[in-house]
C-alpha positions in Angstrom: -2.3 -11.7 -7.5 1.3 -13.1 -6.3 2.2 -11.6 -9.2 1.4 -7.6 -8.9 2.9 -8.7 -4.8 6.5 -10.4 -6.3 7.1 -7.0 -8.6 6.3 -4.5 -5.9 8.8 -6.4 -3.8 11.4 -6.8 -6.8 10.3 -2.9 -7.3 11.3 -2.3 -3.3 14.6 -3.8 -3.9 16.0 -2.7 -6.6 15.6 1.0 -5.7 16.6 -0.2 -1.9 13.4 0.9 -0.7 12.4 -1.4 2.1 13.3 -1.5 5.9 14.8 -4.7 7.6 13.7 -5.6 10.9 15.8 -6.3 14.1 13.8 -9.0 14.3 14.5 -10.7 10.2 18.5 -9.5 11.0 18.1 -12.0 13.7 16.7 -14.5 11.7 19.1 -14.1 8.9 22.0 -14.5 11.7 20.1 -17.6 13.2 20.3 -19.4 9.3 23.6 -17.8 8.4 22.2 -15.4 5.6 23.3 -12.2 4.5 20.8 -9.0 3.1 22.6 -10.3 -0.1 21.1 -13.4 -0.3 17.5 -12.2 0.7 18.2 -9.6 -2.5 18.6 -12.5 -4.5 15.7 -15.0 -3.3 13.4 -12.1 -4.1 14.8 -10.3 -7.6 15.2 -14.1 -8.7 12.5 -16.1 -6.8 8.7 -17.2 -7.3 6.1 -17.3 -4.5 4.7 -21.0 -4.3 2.1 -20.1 -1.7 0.7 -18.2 0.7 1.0 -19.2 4.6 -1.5 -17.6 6.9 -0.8 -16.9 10.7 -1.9 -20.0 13.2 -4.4 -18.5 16.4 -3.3 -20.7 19.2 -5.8 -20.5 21.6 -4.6 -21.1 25.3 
């Protein structure tokens, strides 16, 4: 399954099909990376797990 998901991504980027959000851009700023290293992590990179959202309930 993480499979078909990592070459759809790897698919996305290559043919610079994707969008980046204001809020990742902020991210990336926050822990000094560049588009050009988020390219890399995922054209070179494996998935090594899956993390599901938290409910916090208040």
């Amino acid at each position: 399954m993480f499979d078909e998901i990592l070459r759809r991504m790897r698919e996305k980027v290559t043919s610079l099909q994707y969008v980046m959000t204001l809020h990742a851009e902020e991210e990336m700023n926050d822990d000094n990376l560049t588009i050009y290293d988020i390219q890399k992590s995922i054209l070179t990179g494996d998935i090594l797990e899956r993390q599901k959202h938290k409910v916090t309930v208040e």
